[in-house]
C-alpha atoms as one frame of an Amber mdcrd trajectory, in Angstrom:
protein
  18.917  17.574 -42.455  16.569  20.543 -43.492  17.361  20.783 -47.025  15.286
  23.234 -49.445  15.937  24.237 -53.420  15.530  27.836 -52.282  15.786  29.612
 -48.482  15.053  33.418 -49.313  16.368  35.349 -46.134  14.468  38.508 -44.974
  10.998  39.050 -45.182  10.693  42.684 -46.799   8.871  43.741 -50.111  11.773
  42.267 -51.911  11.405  38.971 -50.281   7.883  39.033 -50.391   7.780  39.798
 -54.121  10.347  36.621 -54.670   8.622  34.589 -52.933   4.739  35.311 -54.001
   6.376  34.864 -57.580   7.385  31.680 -57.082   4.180  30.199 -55.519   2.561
  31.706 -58.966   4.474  29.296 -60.868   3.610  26.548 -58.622   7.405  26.314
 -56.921   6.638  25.250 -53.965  10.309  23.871 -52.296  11.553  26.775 -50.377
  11.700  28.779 -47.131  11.529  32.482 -46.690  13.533  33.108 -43.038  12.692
  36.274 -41.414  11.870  37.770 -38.345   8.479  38.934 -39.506   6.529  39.460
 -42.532   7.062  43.418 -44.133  10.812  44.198 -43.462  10.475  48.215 -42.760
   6.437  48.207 -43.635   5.331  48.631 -40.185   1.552  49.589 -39.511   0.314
  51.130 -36.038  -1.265  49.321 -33.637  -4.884  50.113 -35.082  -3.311  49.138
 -38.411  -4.791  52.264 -40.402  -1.255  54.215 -39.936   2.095  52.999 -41.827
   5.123  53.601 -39.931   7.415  52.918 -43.095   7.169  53.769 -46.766   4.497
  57.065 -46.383   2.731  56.794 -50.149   2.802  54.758 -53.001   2.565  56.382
 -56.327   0.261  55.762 -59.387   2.478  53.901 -61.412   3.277  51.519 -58.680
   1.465  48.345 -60.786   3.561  45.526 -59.623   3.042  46.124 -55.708  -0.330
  47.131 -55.882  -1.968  43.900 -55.126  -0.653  44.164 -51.892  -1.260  47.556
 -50.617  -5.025  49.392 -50.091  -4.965  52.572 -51.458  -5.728  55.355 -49.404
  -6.227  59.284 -49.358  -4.802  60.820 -52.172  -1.902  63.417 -51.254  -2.760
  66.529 -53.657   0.384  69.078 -53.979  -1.805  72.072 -53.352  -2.536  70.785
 -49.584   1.280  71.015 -49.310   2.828  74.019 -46.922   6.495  74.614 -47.717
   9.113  75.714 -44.919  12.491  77.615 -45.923  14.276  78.924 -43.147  11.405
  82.006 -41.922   9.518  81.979 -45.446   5.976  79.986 -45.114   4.337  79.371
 -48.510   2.522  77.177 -50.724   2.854  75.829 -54.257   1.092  78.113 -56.054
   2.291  81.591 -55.328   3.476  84.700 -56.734   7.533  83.644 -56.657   6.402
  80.412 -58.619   5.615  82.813 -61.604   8.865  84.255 -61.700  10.239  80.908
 -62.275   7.742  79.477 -64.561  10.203  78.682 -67.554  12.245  76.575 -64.915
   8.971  75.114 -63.410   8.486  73.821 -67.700  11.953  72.791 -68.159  11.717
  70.476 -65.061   8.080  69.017 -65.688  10.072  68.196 -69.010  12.726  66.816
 -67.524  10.344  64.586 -65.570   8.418  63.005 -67.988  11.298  62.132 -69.883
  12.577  60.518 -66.631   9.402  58.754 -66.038   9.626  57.036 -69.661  12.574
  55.926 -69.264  12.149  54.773 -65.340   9.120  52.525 -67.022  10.669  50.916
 -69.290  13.818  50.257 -66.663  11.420  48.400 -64.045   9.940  46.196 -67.509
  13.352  45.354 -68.045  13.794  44.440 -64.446  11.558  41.638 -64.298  13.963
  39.545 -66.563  17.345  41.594 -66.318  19.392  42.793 -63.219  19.106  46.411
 -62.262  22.981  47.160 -62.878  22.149  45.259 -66.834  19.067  46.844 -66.702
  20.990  50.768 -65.782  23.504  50.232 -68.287  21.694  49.313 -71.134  19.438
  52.879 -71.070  22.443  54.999 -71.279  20.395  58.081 -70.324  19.511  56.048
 -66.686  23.234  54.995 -66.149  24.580  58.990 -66.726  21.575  59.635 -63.942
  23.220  57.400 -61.600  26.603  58.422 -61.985  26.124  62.466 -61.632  25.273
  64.336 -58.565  21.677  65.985 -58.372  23.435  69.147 -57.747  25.355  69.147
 -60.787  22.473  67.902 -63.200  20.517  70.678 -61.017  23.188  73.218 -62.377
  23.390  71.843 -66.076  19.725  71.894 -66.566  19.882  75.366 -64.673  16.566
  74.579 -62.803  18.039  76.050 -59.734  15.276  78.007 -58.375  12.499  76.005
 -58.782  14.388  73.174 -56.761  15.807  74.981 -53.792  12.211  76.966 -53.273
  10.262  73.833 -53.593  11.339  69.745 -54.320  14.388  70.849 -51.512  11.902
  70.612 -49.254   9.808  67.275 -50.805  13.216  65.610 -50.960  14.045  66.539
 -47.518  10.783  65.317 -46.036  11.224  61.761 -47.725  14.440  60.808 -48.655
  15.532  62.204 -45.022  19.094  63.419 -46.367  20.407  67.392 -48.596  19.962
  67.110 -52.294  23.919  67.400 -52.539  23.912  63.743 -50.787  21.718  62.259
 -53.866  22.442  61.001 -57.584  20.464  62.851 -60.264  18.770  59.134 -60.738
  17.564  59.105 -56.948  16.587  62.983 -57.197  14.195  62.683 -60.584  12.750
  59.435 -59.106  11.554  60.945 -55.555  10.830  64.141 -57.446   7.903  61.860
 -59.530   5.036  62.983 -57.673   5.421  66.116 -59.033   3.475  64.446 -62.116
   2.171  61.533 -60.771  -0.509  60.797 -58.230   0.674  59.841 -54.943  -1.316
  58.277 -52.631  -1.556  56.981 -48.740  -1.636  53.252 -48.483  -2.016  50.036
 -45.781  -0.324  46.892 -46.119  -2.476  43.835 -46.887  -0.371  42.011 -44.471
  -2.830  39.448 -43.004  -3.428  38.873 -46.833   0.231  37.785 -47.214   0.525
  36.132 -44.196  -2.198  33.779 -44.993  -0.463  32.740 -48.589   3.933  32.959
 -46.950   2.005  30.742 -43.704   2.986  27.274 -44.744   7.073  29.129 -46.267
   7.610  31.185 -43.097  10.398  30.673 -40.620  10.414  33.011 -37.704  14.511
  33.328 -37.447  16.754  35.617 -37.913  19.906  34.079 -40.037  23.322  34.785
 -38.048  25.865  33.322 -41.004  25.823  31.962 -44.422  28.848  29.285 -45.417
  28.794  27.229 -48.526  29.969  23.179 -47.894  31.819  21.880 -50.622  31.150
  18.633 -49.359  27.151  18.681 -49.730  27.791  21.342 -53.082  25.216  23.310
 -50.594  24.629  26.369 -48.658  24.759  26.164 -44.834  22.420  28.663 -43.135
  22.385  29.087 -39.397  20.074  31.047 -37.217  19.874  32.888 -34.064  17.728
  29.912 -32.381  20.850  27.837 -33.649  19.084  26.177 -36.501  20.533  25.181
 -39.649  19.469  24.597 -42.813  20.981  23.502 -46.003  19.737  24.892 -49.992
  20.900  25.095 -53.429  19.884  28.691 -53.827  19.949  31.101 -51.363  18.580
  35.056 -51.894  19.333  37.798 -49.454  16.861  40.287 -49.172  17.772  42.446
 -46.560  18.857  45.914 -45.356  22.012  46.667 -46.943  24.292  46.894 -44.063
  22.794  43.625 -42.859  23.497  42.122 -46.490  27.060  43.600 -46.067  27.932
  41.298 -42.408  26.480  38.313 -44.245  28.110  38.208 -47.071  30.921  40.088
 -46.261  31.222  42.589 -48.864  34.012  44.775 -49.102  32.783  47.188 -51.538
  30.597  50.776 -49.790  27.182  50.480 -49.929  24.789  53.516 -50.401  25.237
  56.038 -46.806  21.840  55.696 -44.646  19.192  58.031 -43.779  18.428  58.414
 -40.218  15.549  59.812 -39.039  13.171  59.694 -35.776   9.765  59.438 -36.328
   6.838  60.050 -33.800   3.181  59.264 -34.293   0.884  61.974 -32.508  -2.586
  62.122 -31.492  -3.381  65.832 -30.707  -4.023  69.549 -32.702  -1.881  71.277
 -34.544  -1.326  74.958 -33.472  -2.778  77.510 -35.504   0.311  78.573 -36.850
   0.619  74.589 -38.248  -3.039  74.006 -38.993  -5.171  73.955 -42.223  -2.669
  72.021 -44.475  -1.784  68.035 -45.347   1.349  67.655 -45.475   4.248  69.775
 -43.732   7.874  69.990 -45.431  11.116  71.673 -44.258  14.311  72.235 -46.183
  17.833  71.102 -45.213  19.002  73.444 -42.446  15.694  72.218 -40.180  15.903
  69.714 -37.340  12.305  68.722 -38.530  11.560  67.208 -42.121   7.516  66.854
 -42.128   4.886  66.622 -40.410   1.977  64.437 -42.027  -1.563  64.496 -41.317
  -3.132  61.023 -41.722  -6.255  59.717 -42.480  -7.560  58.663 -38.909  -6.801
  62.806 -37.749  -3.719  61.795 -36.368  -0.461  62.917 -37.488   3.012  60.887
 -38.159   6.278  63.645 -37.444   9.850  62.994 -39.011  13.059  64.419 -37.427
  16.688  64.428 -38.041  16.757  64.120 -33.696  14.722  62.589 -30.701  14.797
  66.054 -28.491  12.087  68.443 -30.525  10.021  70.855 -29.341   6.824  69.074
 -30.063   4.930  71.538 -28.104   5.567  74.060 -30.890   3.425  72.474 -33.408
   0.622  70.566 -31.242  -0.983  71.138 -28.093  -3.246  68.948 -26.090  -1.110
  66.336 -27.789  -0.022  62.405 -26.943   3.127  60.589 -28.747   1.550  57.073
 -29.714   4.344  55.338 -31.094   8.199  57.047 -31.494  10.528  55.276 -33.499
  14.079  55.577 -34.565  15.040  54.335 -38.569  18.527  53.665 -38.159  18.635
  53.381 -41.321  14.940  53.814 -42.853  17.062  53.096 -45.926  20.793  53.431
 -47.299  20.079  56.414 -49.917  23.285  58.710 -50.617  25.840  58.099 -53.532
  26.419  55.706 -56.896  27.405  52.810 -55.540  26.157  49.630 -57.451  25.672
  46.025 -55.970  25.771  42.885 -58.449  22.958  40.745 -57.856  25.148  37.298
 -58.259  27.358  37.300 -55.360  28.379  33.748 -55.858  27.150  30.355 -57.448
  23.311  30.529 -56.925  23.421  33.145 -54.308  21.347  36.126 -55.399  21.412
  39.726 -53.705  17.883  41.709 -54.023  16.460  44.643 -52.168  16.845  48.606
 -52.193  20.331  48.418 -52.298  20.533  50.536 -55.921  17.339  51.625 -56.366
  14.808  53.042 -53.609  11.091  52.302 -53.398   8.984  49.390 -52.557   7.814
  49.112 -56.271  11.748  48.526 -57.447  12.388  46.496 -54.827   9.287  44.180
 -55.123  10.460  43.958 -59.052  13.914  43.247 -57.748  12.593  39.920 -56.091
   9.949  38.914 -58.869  13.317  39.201 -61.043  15.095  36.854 -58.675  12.513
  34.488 -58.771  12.772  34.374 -62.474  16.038  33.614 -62.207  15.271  30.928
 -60.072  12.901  29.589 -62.264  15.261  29.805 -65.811  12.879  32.910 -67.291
  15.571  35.946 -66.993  17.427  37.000 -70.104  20.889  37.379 -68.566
């Protein structure tokens, strides 16, 4: 019988963090079961292109010893599209609203306060505990962006500008977000965001020895061995005490069978290119596009080639490159679950622990989210 203290299932930045956390403090009896190393941090062939997560921001501390950090994204290398108006950040409309502009860069770093103390809780609380004891956070979750948009009557300066950041990364309207999700992918309006590349040869040199190449089909406790039963697609099974899932949502959902919604996805097709940008599309970074667009962004990267983002497969490249070649296309179905309030627990049973972007989105949260679980594992959380 293959019996472990620990089998962490999935192999994403939430695994990954649980996992490295637990070789830190020298516990060394478990398995992390996956069908590769990075979950939805995929790099290009060449490995100097991420397919996944696009930037990591400044305050990303806890994930940073796995990531190289790359060009820095500056705002003012940033062309906006809104329906037939072309325009950047700094413009003549962007003075009209510059009392909104203040009240939101206000808004923000009161957001970011709290945000860092949330993720310092995090390490040793759940995110729900963590949420509800910052009441501020917890009324964040629980209203709409549009209505916190309307309270805080920052209209203008959102719909002429973050629409169109918000479309390009979170994939989905504004209306479809919670004011929580909204201020925290509207950060890099005050913090540095950067490109990055996965250090995953580092990682798989220190998972090698914990690393199961699987994919788990079901999870059933046996009363009989007081342990959980975990069976594969090879048809392998294995037996542990503790068990965390850290997967996609909707695969976390089949395997444990939870009734309650989970957060709606965010689709979106994503082609890497190797080309030139028209004229019309030429001379700036980063591309975004607001809600009534097929297209969200269009990215230049570091190498000179260029990663695309679409709501569907059939675009008009041609419009935007000539002389061009599609590398890589690739469909998230979901890149991640993003729209509404709904809350997972993390204990979804005795010893079985539920980590990943299910609440909160971003590889730093979710690489918290599993140091946290390891924590627990090891008797060092406070709830």
């Amino acid at each position: 019988m293959k019996k472990y203290k620990t089998i962490i299932i999935g192999g994403g930045i939430s695994g990954i963090g649980c996992a490295y956390n637990l070789i830190k403090n020298k516990y060394y009896n478990f398995k992390i079961i996956s069908p590769d190393i990075g979950g939805r941090i995929i790099e290009s062939d060449s490995k100097e292109v991420e397919y996944g997560a696009y930037y990591v921001m400044d305050i990303y501390h806890n994930v940073k010893e796995f990531v190289n950090i790359g060009h820095r994204i500056y705002s003012t290398r940033i062309m906006f599209h809104n329906k037939k108006r072309i325009y950047t950040l700094f413009n003549k409309k962007i003075l009209k609203n510059i009392k909104e502009l203040i009240r939101f860069l206000i808004i923000l770093h009161k957001f970011k306060r709290h945000y860092s103390s949330f993720k310092k809780c995090n390490l040793y609380q759940s995110q729900i505990n963590c949420l509800r004891n910052d009441s501020y956070l917890w009324s964040l979750y629980h209203q709409q962006a549009t209505d916190f948009i309307k309270k805080h009557k920052i209209s203008n300066i959102i719909y002429d500008y973050m629409a169109e950041v918000l479309h390009g990364t979170t994939f989905v309207p504004i209306k479809k977000l919670n004011a929580f999700t909204f201020l925290h992918f509207s950060l890099p309006l005050i913090v540095p965001i950067y490109e990055f590349s996965f250090k995953k040869e580092k990682l798989l040199r220190i998972l090698k020895k914990y690393f199961i190449k699987d994919q788990v089909h079901q999870i059933k406790y046996d009363n009989e061995k007081s342990l959980y039963q975990i069976i594969t697609k090879k048809k392998k099974v294995y037996y542990s005490q503790n068990v965390v899932i850290a997967t996609q949502p909707h695969i976390a959902k089949k395997l444990l069978n939870i009734k309650q919604q989970i957060k709606g996805p965010a689709n979106a097709h994503m082609f890497h290119i190797v080309g030139e940008l028209t004229n019309e599309w030429n001379g700036k970074d980063l591309h975004l596009f607001r809600d009534d667009k097929r297209l969200l962004a269009i990215a230049h990267q570091a190498n000179h080639s260029f990663l695309l983002y679409s709501i569907h497969k059939d675009l008009n490249i041609k419009k935007y490159f000539h002389n061009y070649k599609i590398i890589k296309h690739k469909l998230w179905k979901p890149a991640f679950n993003i729209s509404g309030s709904e809350l997972l627990k993390f204990n979804q049973g005795k010893n079985l622990y539920l980590i990943g972007d299910h609440n909160v989105i971003g590889i730093e949260p979710s690489y918290i989210y599993g140091k946290y679980c390891a924590n627990k594992i090891l008797g060092k959380t406070k709830d």
